[in-house]
C-alpha positions, 0 to 999 in steps of 0.5 A: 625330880624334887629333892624330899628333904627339902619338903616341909612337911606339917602335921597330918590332918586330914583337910591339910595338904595331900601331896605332903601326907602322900609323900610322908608316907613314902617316906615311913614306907621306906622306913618300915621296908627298909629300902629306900632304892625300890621305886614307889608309886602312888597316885594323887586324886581331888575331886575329878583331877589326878596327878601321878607320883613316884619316889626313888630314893629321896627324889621324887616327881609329880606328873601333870594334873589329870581331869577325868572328865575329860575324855583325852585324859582319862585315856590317859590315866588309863595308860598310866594304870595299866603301865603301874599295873605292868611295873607291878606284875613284872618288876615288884612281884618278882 
């Protein structure tokens, strides 16, 4: 895991960096819900390639990029939807 205020983050724009947009808004998330100990989870795609993303506190962790198209990793990416979809149902809605 990455220690977030070690992350440079810039201004938003919309061609910028995704990664650094999607941890910015964990960190107004934690902000606004004033709980900075509940786990986020968010998924990062561009074009065919997605990597997954979860925040705990001020650490967070990127997984390994995802191609879609291929049929190994797209079972995959179906596995960790329907494990988010789990953590959802079970934990976050309780």
């Amino acid at each position: 895991m990455q220690d977030i205020s070690m992350l440079h983050m810039t201004q938003i724009n919309p061609k910028g960096e995704p990664m650094a947009q999607l941890l910015e808004a964990f960190l107004i998330a934690q902000v606004k819900n004033k709980d900075t100990k509940m786990p986020l989870y968010s998924v990062e795609t561009i074009g065919a390639n997605w990597r997954f993303v979860i925040m705990e506190g001020k650490e967070y962790h990127v997984s390994k990029s995802f191609d879609c198209t291929d049929k190994d990793d797209l079972l995959k990416i179906i596995a960790v939807l329907r494990k988010f979809r789990w953590i959802l149902e079970t934990r976050l809605m309780k």
